[in-house]
C-alpha positions as CSV (number, residue, x, y, z in Angstrom):
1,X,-7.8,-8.2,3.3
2,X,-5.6,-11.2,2.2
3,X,-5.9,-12.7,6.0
4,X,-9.5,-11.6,6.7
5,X,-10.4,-13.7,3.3
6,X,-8.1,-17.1,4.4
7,X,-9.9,-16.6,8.0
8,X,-13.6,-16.5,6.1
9,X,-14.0,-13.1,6.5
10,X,-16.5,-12.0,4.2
11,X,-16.5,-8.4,4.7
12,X,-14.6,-5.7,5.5
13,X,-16.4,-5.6,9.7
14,X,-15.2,-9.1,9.5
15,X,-11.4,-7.5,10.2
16,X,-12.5,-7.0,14.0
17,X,-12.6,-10.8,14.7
18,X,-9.6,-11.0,12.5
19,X,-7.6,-8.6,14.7
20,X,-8.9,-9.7,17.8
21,X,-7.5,-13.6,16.6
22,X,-4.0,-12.2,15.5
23,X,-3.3,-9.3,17.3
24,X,-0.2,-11.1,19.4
25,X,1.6,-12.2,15.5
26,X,3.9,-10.2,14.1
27,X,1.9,-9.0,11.8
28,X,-0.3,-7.2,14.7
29,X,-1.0,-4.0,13.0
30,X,-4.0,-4.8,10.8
31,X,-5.9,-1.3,10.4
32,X,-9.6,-1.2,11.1
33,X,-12.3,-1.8,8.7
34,X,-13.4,1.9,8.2
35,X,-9.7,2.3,7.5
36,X,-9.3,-0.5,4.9
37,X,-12.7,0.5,3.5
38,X,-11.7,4.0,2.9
39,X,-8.0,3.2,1.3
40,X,-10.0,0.8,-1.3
41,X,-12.5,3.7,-2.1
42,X,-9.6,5.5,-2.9
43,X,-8.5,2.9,-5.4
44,X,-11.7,2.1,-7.2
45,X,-12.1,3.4,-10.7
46,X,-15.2,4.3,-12.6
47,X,-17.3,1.8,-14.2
48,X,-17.0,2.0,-18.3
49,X,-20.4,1.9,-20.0
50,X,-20.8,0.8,-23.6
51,X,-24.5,0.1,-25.6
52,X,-24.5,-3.0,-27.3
53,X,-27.3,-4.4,-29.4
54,X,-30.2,-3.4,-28.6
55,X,-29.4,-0.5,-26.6
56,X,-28.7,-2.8,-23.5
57,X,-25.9,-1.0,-21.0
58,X,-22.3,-3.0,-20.6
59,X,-20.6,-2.0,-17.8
60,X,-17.0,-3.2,-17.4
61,X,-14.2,-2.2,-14.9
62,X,-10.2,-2.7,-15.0
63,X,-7.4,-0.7,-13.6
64,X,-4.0,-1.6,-16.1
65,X,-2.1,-0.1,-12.8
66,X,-3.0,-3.3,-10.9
67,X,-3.1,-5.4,-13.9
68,X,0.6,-4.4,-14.8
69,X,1.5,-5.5,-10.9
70,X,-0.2,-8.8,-11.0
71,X,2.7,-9.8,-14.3
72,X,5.1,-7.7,-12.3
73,X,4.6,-9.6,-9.0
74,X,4.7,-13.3,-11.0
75,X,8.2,-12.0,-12.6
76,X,9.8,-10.7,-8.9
77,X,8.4,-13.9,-7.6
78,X,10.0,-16.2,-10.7
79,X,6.6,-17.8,-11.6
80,X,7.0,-15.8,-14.9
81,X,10.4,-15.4,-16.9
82,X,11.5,-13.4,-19.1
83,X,12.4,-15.3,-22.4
84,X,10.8,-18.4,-21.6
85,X,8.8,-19.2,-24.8
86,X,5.7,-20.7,-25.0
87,X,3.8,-19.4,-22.2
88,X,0.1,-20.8,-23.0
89,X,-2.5,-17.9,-22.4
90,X,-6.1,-19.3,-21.1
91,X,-8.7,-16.4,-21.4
92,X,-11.9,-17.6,-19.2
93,X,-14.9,-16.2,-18.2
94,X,-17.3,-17.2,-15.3
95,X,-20.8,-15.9,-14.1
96,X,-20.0,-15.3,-10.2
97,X,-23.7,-14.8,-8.5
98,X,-23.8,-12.3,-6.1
99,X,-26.6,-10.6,-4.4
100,X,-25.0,-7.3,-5.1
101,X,-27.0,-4.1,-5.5
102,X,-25.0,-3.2,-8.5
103,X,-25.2,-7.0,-10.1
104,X,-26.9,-7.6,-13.6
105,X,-29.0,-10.7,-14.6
106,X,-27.1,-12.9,-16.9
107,X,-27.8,-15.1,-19.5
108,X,-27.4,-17.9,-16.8
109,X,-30.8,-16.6,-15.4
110,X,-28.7,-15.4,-12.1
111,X,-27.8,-11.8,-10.7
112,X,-23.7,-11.5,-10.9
113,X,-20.6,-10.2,-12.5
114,X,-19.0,-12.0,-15.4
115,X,-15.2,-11.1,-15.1
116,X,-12.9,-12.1,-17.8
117,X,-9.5,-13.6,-16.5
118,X,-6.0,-14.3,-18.6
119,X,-4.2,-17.2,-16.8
120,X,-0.5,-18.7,-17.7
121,X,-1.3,-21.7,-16.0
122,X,-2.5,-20.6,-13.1
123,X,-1.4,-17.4,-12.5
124,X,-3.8,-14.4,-13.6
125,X,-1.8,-12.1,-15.9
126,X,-5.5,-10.1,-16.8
127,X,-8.7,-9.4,-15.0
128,X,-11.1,-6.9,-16.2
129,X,-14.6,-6.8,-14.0
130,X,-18.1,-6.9,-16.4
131,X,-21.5,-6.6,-15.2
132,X,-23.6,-10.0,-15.1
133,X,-25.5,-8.9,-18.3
134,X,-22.5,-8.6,-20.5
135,X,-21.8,-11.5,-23.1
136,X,-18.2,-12.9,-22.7
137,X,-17.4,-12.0,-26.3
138,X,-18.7,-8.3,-25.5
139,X,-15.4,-6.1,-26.6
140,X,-13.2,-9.9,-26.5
141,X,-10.6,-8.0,-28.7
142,X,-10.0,-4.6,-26.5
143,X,-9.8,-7.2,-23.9
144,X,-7.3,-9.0,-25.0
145,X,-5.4,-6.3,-26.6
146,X,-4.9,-4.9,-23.3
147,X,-4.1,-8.2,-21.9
148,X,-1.2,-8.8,-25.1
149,X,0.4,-5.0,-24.5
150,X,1.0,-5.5,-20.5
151,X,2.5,-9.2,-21.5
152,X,4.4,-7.9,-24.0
153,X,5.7,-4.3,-22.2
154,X,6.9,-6.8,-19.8
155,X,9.0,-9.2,-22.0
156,X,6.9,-11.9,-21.5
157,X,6.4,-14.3,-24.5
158,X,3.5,-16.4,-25.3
């Protein structure tokens, strides 16, 4: 998936071209799309749905398994350390507009998802997935507690 996105792939039928480019590299065993599709649908997780004011439906998506790799990868790869102090956290939010048939109008007046993202500089140590409709501030603090337990069940100061 990593290669089909750096060769513009776009979607997962997108792996054919991808394959057909590669297929004498050493990396020449790239599984078909049906395949990569299916292992993915194995990995997704339920969307979370919470009522906020007015009755309006928040749904938000996170998996801590891949969230406790991405600070596990940066520390095997020494972009994190352990006992370095200081580490600045950024929490940002963006409205990504997607034509998506699951996508929610925002407040930006645009059908998306609004994920929430922890960087330490620029490496993402948090991602958690929210519909388009959801206000960045919607459940901030379960956010972030998540995102403070991973750094710290990992040593990581900040």
């Amino acid at each position: 998936m990593f290669g089909n996105a750096l060769s513009q792939g776009s979607f997962f039928s997108d792996l054919e071209s991808f394959k057909e480019k590669y297929s004498d590299q050493v990396f020449h065993k790239i599984p078909s799309p049906d395949t990569v599709e299916y292992v993915c649908q194995e990995l997704k997780l339920p969307n979370e749905i919470k009522k906020g004011k007015n009755l309006v439906e928040h749904e938000f998506n996170f998996n801590n398994k891949f969230i406790e790799v991405l600070v596990s990868l940066a520390k095997e790869t020494k972009q994190l350390n352990i006992g370095e102090q200081g580490y600045v956290l950024d929490f940002d939010n963006v409205v990504i507009e997607t034509g998506k048939q699951d996508a929610k109008r925002s407040y930006k007046k645009v059908t998306g998802y609004h994920p929430n993202i922890v960087f330490i500089g620029r490496i993402p140590v948090h991602i958690e997935n929210h519909n388009g409709n959801t206000p960045d501030r919607f459940e901030q603090f379960q956010t972030l507690k998540r995102c403070f337990e991973n750094l710290n069940k990992n040593n990581l100061s900040y």
